[in-house]
C-alpha positions as CSV (number, residue, x, y, z in Angstrom):
1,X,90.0,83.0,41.7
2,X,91.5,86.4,42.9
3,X,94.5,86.6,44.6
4,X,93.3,86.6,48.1
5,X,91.7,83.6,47.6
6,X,94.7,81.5,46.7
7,X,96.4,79.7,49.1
8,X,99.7,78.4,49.8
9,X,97.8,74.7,49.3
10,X,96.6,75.2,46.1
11,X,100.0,76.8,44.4
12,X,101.2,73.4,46.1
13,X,98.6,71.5,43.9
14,X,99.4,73.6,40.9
15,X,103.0,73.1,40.8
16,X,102.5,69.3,41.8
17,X,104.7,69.9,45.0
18,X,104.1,69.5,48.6
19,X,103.3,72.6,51.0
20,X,107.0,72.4,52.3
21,X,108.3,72.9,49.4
22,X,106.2,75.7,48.3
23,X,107.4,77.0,51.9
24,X,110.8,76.7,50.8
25,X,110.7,78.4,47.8
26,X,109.3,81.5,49.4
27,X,111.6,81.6,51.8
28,X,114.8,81.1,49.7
29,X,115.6,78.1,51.3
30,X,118.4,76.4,49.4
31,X,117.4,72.8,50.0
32,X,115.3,73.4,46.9
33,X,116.4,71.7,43.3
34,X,116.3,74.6,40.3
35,X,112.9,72.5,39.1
36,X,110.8,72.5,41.7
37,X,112.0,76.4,42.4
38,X,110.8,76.8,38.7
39,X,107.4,74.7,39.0
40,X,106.7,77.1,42.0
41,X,107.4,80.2,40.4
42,X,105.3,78.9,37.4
43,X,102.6,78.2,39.8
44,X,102.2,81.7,42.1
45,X,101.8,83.6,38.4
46,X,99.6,81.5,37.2
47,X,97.1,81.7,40.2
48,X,98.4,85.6,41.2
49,X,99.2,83.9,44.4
50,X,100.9,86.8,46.7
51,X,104.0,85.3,48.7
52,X,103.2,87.4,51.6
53,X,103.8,87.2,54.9
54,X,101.7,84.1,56.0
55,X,104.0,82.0,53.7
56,X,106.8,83.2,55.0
57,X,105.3,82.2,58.7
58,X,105.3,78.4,57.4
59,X,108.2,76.6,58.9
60,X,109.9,74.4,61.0
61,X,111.6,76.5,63.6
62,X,110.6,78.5,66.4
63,X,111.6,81.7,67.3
64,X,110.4,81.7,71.1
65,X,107.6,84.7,70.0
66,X,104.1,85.5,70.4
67,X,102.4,87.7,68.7
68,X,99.5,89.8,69.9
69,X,97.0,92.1,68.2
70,X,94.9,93.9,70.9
71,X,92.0,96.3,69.6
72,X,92.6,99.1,71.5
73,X,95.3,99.9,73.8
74,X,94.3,103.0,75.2
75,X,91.0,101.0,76.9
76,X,92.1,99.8,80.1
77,X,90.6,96.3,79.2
78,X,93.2,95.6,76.6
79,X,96.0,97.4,78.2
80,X,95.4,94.9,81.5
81,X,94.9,92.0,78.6
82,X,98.5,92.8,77.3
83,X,99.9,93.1,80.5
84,X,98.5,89.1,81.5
85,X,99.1,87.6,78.0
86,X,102.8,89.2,78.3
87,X,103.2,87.7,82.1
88,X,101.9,84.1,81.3
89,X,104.4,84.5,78.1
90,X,107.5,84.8,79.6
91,X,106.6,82.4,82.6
92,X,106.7,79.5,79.7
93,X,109.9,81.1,78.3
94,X,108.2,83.2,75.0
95,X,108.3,86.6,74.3
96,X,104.9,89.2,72.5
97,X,105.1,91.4,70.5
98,X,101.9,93.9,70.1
99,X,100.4,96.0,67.7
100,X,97.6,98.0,68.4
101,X,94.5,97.8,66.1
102,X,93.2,100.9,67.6
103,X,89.8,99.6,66.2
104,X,90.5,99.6,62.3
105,X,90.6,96.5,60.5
106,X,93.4,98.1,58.4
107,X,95.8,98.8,60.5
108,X,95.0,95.5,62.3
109,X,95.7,93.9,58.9
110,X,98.8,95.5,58.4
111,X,100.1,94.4,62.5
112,X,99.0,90.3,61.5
113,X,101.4,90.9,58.3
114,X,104.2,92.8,60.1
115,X,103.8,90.2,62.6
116,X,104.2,87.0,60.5
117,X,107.1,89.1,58.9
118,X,108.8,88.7,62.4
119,X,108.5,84.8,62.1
120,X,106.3,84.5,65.3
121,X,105.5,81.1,66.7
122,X,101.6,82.3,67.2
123,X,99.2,84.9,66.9
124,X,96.6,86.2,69.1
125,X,94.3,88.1,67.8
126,X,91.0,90.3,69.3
127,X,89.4,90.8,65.7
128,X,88.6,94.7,65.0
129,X,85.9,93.4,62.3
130,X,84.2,90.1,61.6
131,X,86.4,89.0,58.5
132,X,90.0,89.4,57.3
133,X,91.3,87.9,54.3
134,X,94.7,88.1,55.5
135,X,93.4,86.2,58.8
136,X,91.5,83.5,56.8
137,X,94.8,83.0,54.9
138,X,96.5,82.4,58.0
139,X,94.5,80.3,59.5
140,X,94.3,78.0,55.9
141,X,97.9,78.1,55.9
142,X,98.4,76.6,59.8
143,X,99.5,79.1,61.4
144,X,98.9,79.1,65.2
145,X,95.8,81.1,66.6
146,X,93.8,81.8,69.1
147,X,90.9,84.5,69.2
148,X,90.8,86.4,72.3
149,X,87.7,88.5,73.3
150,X,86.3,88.5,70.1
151,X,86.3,86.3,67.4
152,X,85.1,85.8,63.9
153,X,82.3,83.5,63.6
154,X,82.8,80.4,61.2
155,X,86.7,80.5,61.5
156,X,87.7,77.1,62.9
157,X,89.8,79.0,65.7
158,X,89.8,78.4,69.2
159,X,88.3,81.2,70.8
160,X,89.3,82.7,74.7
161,X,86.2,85.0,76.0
162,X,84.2,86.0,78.8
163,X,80.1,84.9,79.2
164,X,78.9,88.9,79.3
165,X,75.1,87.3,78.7
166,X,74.6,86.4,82.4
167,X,75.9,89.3,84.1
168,X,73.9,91.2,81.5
169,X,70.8,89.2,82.3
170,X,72.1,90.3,86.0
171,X,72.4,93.9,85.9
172,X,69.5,94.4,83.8
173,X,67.3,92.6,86.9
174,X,69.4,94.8,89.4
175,X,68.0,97.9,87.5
176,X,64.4,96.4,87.4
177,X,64.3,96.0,91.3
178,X,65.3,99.6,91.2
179,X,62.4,100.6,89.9
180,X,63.8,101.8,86.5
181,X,62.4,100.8,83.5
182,X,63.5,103.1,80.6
183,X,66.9,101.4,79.8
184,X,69.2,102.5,77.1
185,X,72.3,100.8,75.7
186,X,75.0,102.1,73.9
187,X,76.2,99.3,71.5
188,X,79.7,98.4,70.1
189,X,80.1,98.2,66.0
190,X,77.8,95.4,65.1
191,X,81.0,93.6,62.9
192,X,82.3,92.6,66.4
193,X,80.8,89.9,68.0
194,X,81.2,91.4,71.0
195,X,79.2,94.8,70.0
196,X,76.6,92.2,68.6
197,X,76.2,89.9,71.3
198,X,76.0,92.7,74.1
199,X,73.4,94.2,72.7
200,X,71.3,90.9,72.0
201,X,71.7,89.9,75.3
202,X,70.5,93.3,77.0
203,X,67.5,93.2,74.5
204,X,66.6,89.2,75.7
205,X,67.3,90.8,79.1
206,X,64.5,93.5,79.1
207,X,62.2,91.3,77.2
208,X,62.4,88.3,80.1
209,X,61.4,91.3,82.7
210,X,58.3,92.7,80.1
211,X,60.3,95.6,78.4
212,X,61.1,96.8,75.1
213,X,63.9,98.3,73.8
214,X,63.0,100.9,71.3
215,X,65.2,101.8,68.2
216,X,65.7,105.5,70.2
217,X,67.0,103.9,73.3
218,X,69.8,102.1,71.0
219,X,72.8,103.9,70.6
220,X,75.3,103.1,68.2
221,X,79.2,103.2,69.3
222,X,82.3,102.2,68.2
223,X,84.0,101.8,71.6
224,X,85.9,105.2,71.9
225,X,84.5,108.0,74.5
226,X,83.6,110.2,71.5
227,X,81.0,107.8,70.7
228,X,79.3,107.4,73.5
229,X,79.2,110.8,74.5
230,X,77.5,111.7,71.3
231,X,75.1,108.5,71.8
232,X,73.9,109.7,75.5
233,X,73.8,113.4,74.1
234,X,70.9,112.0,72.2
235,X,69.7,110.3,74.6
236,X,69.0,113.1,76.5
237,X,67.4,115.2,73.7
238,X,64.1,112.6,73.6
239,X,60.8,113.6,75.1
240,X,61.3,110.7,77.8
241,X,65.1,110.4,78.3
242,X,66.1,106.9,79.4
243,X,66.4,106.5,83.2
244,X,69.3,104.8,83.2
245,X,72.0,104.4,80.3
246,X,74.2,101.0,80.0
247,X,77.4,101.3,77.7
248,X,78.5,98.5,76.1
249,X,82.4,99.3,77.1
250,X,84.0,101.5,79.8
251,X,85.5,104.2,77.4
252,X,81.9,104.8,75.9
253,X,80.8,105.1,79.4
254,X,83.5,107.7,80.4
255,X,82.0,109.8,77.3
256,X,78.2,108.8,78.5
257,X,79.6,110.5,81.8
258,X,80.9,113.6,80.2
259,X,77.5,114.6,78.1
260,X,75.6,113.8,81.4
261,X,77.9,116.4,83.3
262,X,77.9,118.7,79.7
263,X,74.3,119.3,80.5
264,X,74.4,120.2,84.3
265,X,72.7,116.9,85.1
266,X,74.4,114.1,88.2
267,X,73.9,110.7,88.1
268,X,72.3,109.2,89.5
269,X,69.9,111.7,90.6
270,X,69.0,112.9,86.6
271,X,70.0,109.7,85.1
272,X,71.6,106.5,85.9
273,X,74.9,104.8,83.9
274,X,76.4,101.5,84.2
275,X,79.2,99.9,81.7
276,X,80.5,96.6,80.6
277,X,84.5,96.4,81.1
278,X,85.0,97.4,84.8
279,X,88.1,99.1,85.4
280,X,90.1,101.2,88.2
281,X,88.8,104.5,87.7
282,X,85.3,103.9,88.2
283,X,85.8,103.0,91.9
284,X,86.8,106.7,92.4
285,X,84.5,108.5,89.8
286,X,81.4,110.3,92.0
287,X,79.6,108.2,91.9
288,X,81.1,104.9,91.6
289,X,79.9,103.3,88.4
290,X,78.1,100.0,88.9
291,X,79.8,97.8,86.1
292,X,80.5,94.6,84.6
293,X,83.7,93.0,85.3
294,X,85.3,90.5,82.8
295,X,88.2,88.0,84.3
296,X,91.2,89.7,82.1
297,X,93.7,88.4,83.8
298,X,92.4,85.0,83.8
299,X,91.2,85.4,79.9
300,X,94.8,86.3,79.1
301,X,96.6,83.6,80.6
302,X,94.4,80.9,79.0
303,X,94.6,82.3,75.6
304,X,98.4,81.9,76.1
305,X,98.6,78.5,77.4
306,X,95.8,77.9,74.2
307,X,98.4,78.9,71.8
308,X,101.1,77.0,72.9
309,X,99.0,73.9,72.9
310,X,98.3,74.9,69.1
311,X,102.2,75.6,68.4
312,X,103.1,72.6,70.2
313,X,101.1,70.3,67.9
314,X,98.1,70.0,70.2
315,X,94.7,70.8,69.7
316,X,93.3,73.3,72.7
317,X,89.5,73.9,72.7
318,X,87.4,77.3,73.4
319,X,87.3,78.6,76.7
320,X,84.6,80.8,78.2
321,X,84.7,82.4,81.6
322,X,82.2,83.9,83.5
323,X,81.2,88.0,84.0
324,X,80.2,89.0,86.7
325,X,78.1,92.3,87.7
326,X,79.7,94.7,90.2
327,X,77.1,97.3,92.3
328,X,78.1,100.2,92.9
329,X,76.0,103.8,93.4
330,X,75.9,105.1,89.9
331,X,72.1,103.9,89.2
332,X,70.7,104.7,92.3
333,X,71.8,102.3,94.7
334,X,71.6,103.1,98.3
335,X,74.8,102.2,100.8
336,X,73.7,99.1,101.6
337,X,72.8,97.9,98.2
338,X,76.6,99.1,97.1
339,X,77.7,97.7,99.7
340,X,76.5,94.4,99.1
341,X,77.6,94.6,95.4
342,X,81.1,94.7,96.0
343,X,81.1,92.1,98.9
344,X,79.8,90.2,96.4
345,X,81.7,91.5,93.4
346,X,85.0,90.7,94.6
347,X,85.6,89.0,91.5
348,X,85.5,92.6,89.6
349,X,89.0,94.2,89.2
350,X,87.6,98.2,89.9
351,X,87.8,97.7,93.7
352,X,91.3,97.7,94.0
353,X,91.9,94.0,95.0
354,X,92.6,90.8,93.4
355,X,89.9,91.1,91.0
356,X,90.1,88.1,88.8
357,X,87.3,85.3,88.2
358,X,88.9,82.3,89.3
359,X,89.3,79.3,86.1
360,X,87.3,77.1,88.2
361,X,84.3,78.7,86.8
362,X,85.5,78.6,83.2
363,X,83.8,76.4,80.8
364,X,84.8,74.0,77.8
365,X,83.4,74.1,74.1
């Protein structure tokens, strides 16, 4: 087996010593006699086993640390995650440190090692890709996770996230009692489950209302502005331009909104835009975007409290929160329909108030 696929567990079974004692040994602890140090050693070159840092992360005491691994912290979303994950943190007496993935499973990668390095308590992690190695190793050496936003699918992790499908299913039936019924979508990288499942659900969305979503009405985005600009910029090069474009995250939306303006053309009058991921600005933008808020705050503070359950030796399930869809004006609402939308958005955090779905609504797996 190659090296990434050797475990702490099985140069345990190798040398014929337990997992604490392999533990030991790679962290020079001296309680360990001169043969079972040898019978280790012996063991991690005969398997190529790497004493990295998820090892070095198996021990007995804490260190009062959390650490977090956000995607992104340029997009609002994350940067408002952080800010929740930090303050439910401290409340129970731990500290976070954060690395930013900026959307590369790489340099993700290299923040988990650097990370387990520290000797953090836990993890949190908002995957950048639907597989790590150095994750799975994590995870099959016990160290404490959660997933947070995003997950990767088979990993026995307890995963924190919103329910987009709903307010999905909501906006796209908003847009059909507009009238519209050329909807495009720019989609997140397909290895997320969050690009995947967004783009599902908007597809079962338009089907349940009679309309197909063609391959040219499908943009493909990676969750940066540049992205989405160059997605809508297609867009509106087609014969029959989409009447209304949905991005799949706000920074992709704020490039959708620069290519629309590029060309000379306003929304909503020329074309309509919505996004998932409400945030601040696009209260003020003209117009105001209609949007889909997630409960950060909320999402943040129950990942937290899931990790401690983890570290504290109990076993915390998946939680799921609800969306919800915020109207504004940006598809061709009129003042009372806007109106309406953010009486009954309140739950949204781009109109300034406490924005936050409350945990009542969350759900168990």
């Amino acid at each position: 087996m190659g090296a990434s696929s050797v475990s702490i567990k099985d140069v345990a079974a190798e040398a014929g010593v337990s997992v604490a004692t392999v533990s030991r040994v790679l962290n020079s602890h001296p309680s360990v006699s001169p043969a079972s140090r040898a019978r280790v050693a012996a063991a991690v070159e005969a398997l190529g086993y790497r004493p990295n840092a998820v090892a070095r992360s198996l021990r007995t005491d804490q260190t009062r640390t959390l650490g977090l691994v956000i995607s992104d912290v340029l997009n609002p979303y994350f940067t408002e995650l952080a800010r929740s994950v930090e303050e439910a943190a401290r409340a129970l007496g731990y500290s976070v440190i954060i690395g930013n993935a900026d959307e590369r499973p790489d340099l993700q990668d290299h923040h988990v090692r650097t990370l387990l390095d520290r000797r953090i308590d836990g993890l949190l992690v908002s995957p950048a890709d639907g597989g790590s190695p150095l994750m799975l190793d994590a995870v099959r050496a016990g160290t404490p996770m959660v997933f947070v936003d995003r997950w990767i699918p088979g990993v026995d992790v307890p995963v924190v996230r919103s329910d987009g499908r709903r307010a999905v299913r909501d906006l796209v039936a908003h847009l059909h009692g507009l009238g519209h019924r050329r909807l495009a979508i720019i989609a997140g990288p397909a290895a997320t489950t969050t690009g995947s499942e967004r783009v599902e659900a908007f597809r079962d969305a338009l089907r349940a209302h009679g309309i197909a979503l063609p391959e040219a009405y499908i943009g493909q985005g990676d969750f940066q502005a540049a992205s989405g600009r160059r997605a809508t910029e297609r867009f509106l090069a087609l014969p029959e331009p989409p009447e209304v474009v949905f991005a799949a995250d706000n920074l992709m939306a704020l490039g959708a909104l620069d290519a629309i303006r590029a060309r000379g053309l306003r929304v909503p009058h020329d074309i309509g835009l919505a996004a998932f991921d409400d945030i601040p600005w696009f209260v003020h933008t003209d117009p105001p975007v209609t949007a889909i808020a997630q409960p950060t705050g909320d999402l943040g503070r129950a990942a937290v409290h899931a990790l401690i359950d983890r570290i504290e030796g109990r076993t915390p399930r998946s939680v799921t929160l609800p969306a919800r869809l915020v109207v504004r004006r940006s598809c061709g609402e009129g003042p009372g329909d806007s109106a309406a939308g953010n009486t009954a958005g309140r739950a949204g955090r781009g109109t300034g108030e406490d924005t936050s779905v409350r945990p009542e609504g969350a759900t168990r797996e």
